[in-house]
C-alpha positions in Angstrom: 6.9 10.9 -33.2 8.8 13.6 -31.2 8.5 13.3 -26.9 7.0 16.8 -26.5 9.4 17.0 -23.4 12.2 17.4 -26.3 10.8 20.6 -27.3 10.9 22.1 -23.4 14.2 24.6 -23.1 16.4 23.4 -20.3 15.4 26.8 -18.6 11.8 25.9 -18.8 13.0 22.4 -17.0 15.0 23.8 -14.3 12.8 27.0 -13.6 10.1 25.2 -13.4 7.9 27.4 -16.2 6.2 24.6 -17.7 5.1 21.0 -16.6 7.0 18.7 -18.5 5.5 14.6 -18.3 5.7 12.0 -20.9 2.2 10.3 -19.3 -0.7 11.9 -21.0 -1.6 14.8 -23.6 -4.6 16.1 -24.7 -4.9 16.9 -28.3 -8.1 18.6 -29.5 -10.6 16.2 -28.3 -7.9 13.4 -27.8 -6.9 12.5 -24.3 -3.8 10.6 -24.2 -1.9 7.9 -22.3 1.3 6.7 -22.9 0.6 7.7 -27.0 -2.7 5.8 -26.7 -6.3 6.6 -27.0 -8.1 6.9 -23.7 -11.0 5.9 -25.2 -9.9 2.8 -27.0 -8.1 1.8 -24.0 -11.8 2.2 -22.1 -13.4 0.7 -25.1 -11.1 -2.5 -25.3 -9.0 -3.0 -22.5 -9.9 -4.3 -18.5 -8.9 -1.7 -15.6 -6.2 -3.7 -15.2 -4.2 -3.1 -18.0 -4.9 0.4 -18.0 -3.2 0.4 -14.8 0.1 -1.5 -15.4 0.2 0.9 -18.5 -0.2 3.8 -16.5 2.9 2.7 -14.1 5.2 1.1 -16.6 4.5 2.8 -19.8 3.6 -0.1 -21.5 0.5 -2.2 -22.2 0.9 -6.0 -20.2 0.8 -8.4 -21.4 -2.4 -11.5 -20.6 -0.5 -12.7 -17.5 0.3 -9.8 -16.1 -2.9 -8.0 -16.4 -4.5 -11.0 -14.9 -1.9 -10.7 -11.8 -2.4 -7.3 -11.9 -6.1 -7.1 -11.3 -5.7 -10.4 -8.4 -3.5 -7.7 -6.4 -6.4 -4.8 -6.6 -9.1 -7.6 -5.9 -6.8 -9.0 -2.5 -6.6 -5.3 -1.4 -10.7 -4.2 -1.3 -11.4 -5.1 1.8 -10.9 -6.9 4.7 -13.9 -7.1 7.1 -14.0 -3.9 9.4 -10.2 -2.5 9.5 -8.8 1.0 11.0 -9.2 2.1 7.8 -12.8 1.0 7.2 -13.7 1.9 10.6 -12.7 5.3 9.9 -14.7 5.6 6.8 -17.8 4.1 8.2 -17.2 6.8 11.6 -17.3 9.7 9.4 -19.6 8.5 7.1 -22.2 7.4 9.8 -21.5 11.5 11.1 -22.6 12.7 7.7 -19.4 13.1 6.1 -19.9 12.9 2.4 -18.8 9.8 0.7 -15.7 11.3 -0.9 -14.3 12.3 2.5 -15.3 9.2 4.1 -13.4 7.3 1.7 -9.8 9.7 1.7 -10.3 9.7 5.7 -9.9 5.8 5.5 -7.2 6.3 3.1 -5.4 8.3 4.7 -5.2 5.5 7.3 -2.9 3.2 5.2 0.5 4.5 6.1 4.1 2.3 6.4 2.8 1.2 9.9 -0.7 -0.3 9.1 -1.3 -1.1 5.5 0.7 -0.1 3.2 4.5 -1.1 4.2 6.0 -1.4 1.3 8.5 1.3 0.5 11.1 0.1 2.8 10.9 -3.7 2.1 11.0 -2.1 -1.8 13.9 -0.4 -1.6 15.2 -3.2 0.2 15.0 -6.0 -2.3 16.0 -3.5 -5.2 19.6 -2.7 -3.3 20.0 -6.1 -2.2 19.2 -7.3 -5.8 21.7 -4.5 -6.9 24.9 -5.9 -5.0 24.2 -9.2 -5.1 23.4 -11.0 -8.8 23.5 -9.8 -11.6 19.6 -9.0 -13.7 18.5 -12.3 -14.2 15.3 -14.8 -12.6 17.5 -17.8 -12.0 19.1 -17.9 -8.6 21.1 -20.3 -6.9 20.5 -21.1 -3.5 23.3 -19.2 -2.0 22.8 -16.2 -4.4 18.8 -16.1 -2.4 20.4 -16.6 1.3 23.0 -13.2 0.1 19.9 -10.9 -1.0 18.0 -12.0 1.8 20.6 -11.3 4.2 21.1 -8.0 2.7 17.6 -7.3 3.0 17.2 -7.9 6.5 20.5 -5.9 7.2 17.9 -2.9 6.5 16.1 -3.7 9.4 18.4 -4.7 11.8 19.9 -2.1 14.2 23.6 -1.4 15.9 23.4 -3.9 17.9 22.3 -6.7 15.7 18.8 -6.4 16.7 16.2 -7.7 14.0 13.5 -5.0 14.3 10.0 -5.1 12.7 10.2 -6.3 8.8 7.8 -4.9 6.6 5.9 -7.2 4.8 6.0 -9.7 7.3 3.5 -10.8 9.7 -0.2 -10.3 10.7 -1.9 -9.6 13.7 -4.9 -11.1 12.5 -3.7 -13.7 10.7 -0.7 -15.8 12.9 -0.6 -18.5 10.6 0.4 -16.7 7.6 -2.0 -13.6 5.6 -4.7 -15.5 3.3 -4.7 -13.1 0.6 -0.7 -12.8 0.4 -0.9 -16.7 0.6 -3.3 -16.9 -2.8 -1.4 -14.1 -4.2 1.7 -15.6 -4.0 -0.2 -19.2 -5.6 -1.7 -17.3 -8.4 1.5 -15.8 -9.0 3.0 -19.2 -9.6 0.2 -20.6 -11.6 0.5 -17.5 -14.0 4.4 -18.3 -14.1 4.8 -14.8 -12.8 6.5 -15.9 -9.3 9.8 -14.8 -9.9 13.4 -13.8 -7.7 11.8 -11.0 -5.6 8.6 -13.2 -4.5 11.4 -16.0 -3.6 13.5 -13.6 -1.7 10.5 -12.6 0.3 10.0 -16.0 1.1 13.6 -16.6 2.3 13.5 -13.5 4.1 10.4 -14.8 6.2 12.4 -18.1 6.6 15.2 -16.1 7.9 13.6 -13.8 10.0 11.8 -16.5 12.0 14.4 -18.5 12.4 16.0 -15.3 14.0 13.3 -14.7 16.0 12.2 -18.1 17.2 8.6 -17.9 15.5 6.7 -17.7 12.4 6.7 -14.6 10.9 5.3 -14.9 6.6 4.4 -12.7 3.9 1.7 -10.6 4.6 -0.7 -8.7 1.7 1.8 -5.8 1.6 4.8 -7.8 1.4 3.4 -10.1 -1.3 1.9 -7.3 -3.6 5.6 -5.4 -3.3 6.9 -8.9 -4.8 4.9 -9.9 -7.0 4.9 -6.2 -8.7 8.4 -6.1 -8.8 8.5 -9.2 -10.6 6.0 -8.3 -13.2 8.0 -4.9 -14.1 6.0 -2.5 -12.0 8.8 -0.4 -9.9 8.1 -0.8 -6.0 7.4 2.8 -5.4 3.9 1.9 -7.1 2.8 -0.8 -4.5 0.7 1.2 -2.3 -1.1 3.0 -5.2 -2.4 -0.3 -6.3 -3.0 -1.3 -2.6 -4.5 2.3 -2.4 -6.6 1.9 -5.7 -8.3 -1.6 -4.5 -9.1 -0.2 -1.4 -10.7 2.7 -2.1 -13.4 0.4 -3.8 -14.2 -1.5 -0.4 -14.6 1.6 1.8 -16.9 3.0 -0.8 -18.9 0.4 -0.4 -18.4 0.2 3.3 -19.2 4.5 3.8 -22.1 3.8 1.6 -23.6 1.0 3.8 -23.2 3.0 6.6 -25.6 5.8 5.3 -27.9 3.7 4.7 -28.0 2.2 7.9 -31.1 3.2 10.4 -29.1 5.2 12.6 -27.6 8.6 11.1 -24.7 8.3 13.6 -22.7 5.7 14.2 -22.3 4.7 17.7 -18.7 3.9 19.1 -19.1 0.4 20.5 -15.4 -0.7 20.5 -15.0 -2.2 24.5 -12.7 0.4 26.3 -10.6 0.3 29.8 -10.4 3.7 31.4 -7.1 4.0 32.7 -6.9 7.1 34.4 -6.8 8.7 37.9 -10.1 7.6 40.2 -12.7 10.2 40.5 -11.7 13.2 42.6 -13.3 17.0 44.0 -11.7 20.4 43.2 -9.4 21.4 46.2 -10.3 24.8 48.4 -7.7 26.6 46.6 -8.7 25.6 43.3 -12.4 26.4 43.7 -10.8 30.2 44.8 -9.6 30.6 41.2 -13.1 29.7 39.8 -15.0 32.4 41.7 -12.8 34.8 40.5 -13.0 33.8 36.8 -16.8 34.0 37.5 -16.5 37.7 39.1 -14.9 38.6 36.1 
C-alpha cells in the first residue's frame, strides 16, 4: 500500500500547504492508526498497546505492553504533589475539571516531574560514542557510557550539577515506584543497557558526591522506555498520560468536597519588613490623588 506522504509534492512539504503524517487517516468512516482500525484496536487491544503503537509505529509485543501499562500505573499519582495541589486549588475555586486537570499538568516541567529529556539525550549520545547497538555490555563498556553521561551535567570546572533522574526529596532512600519499575522490568526480561547505565550512573554520581543519590520515577520510566523501543522524547507523554488520570480523580474529589473553596492551609513564614506607618511626605501625595 502506498504512504500517502509519497503522493505530497516536495513544494507542498517545504511550503507547508498540506499536513503531511504517516500516524493516522480517516477513510470514509475509517479512522486510522498506524494502517490499523481504531476500532479493532479499542475492541481487542489494552490502552497499553495502543499507546506503544502510537509512539513506535508498531503493535508490542505481551512484555512490553505489560511494562508499558506498569509505567502509566507508577505515574497516576502520588499523594498530594505541586501538581495535584494545583488541580485541587483550582478545582476547589470552580475551575472546570478540564482546566483543573491541564493547570496540574502544566506543573510537570524538567525541574519537578518530568526530567527526562536531558538524561534522554544523554544516554542516547553516550550510547552513540561508546558501543556499538547491542544489550550485552562489559563492565568497562557501562563505566564509559556512564561517564559520558554525567559529562552532560557537569560544568567548567568539573562540578557535578543536579542529574536528572536521580534523587527524591521525598523519598531519601531511593523512589518506590522507580524501585518496582525497575524490578518489573527485570522480571519481564525487559531490563536492558539503558536501565543498567542508569544504575551505574547513580553509583557514580554518589560516589562523586559523598551520598546516595538513585533512580527516581522519571529517571526509571526514561530507561526502561528506551529499552523497550520507545524513543526518549516520549517519556514525559507517558508520565503525562498516567497522570492526568490521578488529578482527575483528585479535581473531582475536591468538588465534591463540603466546602466550594478550598482553603490554603500550607504553614507559611512571613519574611518581610515589620509593620510600619506612611511617612508625612508620603501621606502629601495621597491627599492630592484624592483632590484629584
Amino acid at each position: 500500500m502506498a504512504n500517502r506522504a509519497d503522493n505530497v509534492s516536495p513544494q507542498d512539504r517545504s511550503h507547508g500547504n498540506e499536513w503531511v503524517s504517516a500516524i493516522s487517516d480517516v477513510q470514509g468512516g475509517r479512522i486510522g492508526l498506524y494502517g490499523y482500525s481504531l476500532a479493532e484496536l479499542a475492541a481487542n487491544l489494552a490502552f497499553g498497546n495502543v499507546v506503544y503503537l502510537a509512539m513506535t509505529g508498531r503493535l508490542p509485543g505481551d512484555t512490553e505492553a505489560r511494562m508499558m501499562d506498569a509505567i502509566m500505573t507508577a505515574c497516576v499519582v502520588q499523594a498530594i504533589s505541586p501538581s495535584g495541589a494545583i488541580a485541587r486549588t483550582l478545582a476547589g475555586c470552580g475551575a472546570p475539571i478540564q482546566t483543573s486537570v491541564i493547570g496540574g499538568l502544566l506543573s510537570i516541567t524538567d525541574k519537578v516531574g518530568g526530567a527526562t529529556e536531558r538524561l534522554g539525550a544523554a544516554l542516547e549520545d553516550s550510547f552513540g560514542h561508546c558501543t556499538r547497538r547491542g544489550e550485552i555490555l562489559t563492565d568497562p563498556d557501562l563505566n564509559q557510557v556512564a561517564y559520558k553521561a554525567i559529562e552532560k551535567f557537569t560544568d567548567a570546572n568539573g562540578r557535578i550539577g543536579r542529574v536528572d533522574g536521580l534523587g527524591h526529596l521525598l523519598h531519601p532512600e531511593g523512589d518506590p515506584r522507580a524501585i518496582f519499575l525497575l524490578k518489573i522490568a527485570g522480571d519481564l526480561g525487559v531490563k536492558g543497557r539503558h536501565c543498567h547505565a542508569l544504575e551505574r550512573i547513580a553509583e557514580l554520581v554518589s560516589e562523586k558526591k559523598r551520598r546516595t543519590l538513585r533512580p527516581n520515577l522519571d529517571g526509571a520510566a526514561v530507561a526502561i522506555l528506551m529499552d523497550i523501543g520507545v524513543h526518549w522524547r516520549f517519556a514525559s507523554s507517558v508520565i503525562l498520560v498516567g497522570r492526568a488520570v490521578g488529578l482527575s480523580a483528585q479535581a473531582v474529589e475536591q468538588t465534591v468536597m463540603p466546602s466550594d473553596f478550598l482553603k490554603i492551609t500550607t504553614p507559611m513564614s512571613y519574611v518581610g519588613v515589620s509593620p510600619r506607618a506612611l511617612a508625612a511626605g508620603e501621606h502629601q501625595g495621597l491627599q492630592v490623588m484624592a483632590k484629584e
